[in-house]
N, C-alpha and C positions, 0 to 999 in steps of 0.2 A: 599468519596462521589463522586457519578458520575452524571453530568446533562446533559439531553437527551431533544431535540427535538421534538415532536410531534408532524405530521403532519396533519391530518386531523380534525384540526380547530383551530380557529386565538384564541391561548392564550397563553401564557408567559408558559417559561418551569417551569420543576418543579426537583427538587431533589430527589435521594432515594440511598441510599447503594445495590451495584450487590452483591447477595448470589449468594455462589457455585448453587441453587436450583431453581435460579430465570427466569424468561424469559430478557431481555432488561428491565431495569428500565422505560423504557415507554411504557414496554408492561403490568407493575407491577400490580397488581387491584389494590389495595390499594392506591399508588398514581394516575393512571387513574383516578380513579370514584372522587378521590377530585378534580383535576384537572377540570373533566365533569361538576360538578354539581359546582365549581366556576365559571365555563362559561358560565352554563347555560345548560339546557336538550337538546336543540334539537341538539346537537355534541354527548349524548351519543349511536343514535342508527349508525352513520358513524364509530364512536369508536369502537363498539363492533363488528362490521363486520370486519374492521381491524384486531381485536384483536383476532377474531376466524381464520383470514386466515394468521395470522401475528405473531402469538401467542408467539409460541414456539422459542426456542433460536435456535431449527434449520434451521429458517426459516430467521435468522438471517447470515449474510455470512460476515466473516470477511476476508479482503487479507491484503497479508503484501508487503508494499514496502520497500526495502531496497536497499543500494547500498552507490554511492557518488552522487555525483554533478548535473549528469545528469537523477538522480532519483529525488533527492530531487526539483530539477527545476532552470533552473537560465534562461528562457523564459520569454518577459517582459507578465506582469498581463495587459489582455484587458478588455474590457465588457465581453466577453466568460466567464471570468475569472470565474466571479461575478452571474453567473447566476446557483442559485442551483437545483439541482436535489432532490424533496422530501423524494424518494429514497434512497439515499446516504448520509450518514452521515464520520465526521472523527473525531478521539479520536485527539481531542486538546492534547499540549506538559502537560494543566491541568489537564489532563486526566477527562475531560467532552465533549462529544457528540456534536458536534454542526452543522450545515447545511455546507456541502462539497464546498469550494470557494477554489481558489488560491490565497494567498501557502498554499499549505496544507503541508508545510515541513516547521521547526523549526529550524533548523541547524545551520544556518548564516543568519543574517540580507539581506544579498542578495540571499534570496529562491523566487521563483516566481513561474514560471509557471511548472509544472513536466509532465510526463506522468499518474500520477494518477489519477486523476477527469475524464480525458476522458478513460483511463482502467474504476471507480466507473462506469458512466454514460450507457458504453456500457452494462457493467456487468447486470447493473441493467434494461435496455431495453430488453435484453435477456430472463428475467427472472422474469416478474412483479410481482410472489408473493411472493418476495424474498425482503427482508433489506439487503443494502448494508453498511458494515462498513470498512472502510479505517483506519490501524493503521500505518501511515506514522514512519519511522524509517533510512530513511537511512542520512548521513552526508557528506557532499560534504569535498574535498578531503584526501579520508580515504583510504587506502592502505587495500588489503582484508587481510591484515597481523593482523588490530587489529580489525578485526571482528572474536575476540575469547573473551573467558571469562576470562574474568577482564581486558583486553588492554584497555589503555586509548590513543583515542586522543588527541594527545598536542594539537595543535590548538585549538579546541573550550572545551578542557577540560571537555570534555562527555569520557563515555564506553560504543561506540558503538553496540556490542553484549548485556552486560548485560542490559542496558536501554532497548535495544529489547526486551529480553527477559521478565523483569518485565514488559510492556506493554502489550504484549501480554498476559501474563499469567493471569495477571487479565484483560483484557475483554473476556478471552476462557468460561469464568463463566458463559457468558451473550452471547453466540455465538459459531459457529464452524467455524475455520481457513476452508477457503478451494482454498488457493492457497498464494504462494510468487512470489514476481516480484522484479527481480536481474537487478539495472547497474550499472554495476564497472568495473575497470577496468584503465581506461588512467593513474594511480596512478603507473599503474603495470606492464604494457604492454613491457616497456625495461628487465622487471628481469626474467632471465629461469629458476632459480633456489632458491624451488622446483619449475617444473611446476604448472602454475596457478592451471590446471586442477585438481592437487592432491590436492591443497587449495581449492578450490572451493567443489572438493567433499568432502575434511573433513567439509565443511560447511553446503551442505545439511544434510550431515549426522549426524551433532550436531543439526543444528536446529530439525530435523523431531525427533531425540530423547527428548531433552530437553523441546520441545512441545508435544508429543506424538501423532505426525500426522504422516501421511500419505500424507498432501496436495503437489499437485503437485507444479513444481518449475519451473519457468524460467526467464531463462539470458536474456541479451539483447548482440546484437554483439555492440561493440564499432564504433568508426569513425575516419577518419584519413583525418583532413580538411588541414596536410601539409606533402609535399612530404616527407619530413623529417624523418616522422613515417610513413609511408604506409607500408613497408615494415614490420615491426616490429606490427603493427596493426595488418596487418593479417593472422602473427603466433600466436596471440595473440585469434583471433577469430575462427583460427582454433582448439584451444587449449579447447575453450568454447565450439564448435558444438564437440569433442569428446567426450563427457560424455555423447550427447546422445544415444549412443550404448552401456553404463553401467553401467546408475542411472536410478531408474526406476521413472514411470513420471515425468522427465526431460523434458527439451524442449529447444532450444533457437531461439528467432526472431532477422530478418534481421535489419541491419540498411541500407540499400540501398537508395538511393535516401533521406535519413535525409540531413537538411543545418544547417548550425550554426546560432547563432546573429551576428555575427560578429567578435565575438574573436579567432576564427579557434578551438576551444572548446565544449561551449556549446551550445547546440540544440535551436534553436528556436521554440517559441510556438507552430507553425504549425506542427513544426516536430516531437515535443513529443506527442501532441496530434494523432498526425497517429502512430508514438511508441506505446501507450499505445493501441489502438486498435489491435495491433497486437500484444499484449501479451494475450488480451481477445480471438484474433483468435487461438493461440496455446494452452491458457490455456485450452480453449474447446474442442480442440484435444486429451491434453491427460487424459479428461475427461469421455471420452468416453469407 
């Protein structure tokens, strides 16, 4: 069972099972029109206009974040936070729909602020006659070694990979995947061997199989808030910007000018929120 949000008018959501056949379970008639008509009529003519420009599950855009740490968020939660976008929804770890807030990552009890909601936000400014759905997926500190099928993380005792994957597969029923958003990396950044770059692209190229997409894909370059690793960062990021010369819609954004909270780590709110913006700038790139 998945429960979805519905925005255009003040009433408690409601439930319904996604068929392979369906649109969004809140674009569903059958639950609609109960919903309308427990509200009350005058929601069903905003409804239906919705529902003609909103309808279909293509109109429906799902993106995948995945990664470690610095995807899933560890930027403290402000008001920003808190403020959703009607637009954007994310498939809770219940796997129910609910209004887009920070965290939208599950990983660890200290997920916060990510670069997703400001990637959902832009996405969905871009693109007003579009649903934006967010299936949060990545687990802070995971090594890209067990984002394959069946590795398990010790730490939080998830399988990274396959729990993506079942996420995704069932909301692809109710939507089309139409792009991934990759940070990983500081887990990985001392190992040469294989190069990242060959893991990384067996990566793309498991997921775009195991999904049956095409959606394009982008990295994020890492950061190196001590001298310690600077060096080692960025072979690290040079390793990432080679695959865009051959994987096709690939991509990856800078991390320039990002700052941390304070741990020499991870990114502060400010800084993921400009992150995530400039995954919506490339994604659009090689959207074209």
């Amino acid at each position: 069972m998945i429960r979805s949000p519905y925005k255009w008018c003040q009433a408690p959501v409601w439930s319904c099972k996604i068929e392979a056949h369906a649109a969004p379970c809140f674009y569903g008639f059958p639950p609609l029109f109960r919903a309308l008509f427990r509200n009350g009529s005058h929601c069903f003519g905003r409804a239906l206009d919705v529902f003609r420009s909103r309808g279909s599950r293509f109109s429906f855009h799902l993106y995948l974040p995945v990664g470690q740490s610095n995807m899933a968020g560890r930027g403290v939660v402000d008001g920003e936070s808190k403020q959703p976008d009607p637009s954007v929804t994310v498939l809770a770890k219940s796997l129910e729909w609910k209004p887009a807030t920070d965290p939208l990552h599950f990983d660890k009890p200290v997920a916060g602020v990510g670069p997703s909601l400001a990637f959902g936000k832009a996405m969905a400014a871009a693109a007003p006659d579009i649903r934006v759905g967010l299936v949060p997926c990545a687990v802070g500190g995971t090594s890209i070694k067990v984002w394959v099928p069946g590795a398990e993380d010790q730490a939080t005792h998830t399988h990274p990979y396959s729990d993506m994957l079942a996420r995704v597969l069932e909301v692809q029923k109710a939507g089309v995947l139409k792009g991934i958003i990759w940070h990983q990396g500081e887990s990985d950044r001392a190992s040469a061997t294989p190069p990242y770059r060959t893991l990384l692209a067996d990566l793309v190229g498991r997921i775009r199989t195991d999904l049956q997409t095409d959606a394009p894909f982008v990295a994020g370059e890492i950061s190196s808030f001590d001298p310690a690793n600077a060096e080692v960062t960025s072979r690290f990021n040079r390793e990432v910007h080679l695959l865009e010369s051959t994987l096709k819609k690939y991509g990856c954004v800078s991390s320039e000018g990002l700052n941390h909270k304070g741990d020499k780590l991870h990114y502060d709110a400010l800084s993921v929120r400009i992150l995530g913006k400039r995954y919506v700038g490339k994604l659009s790139e090689l959207e074209k």
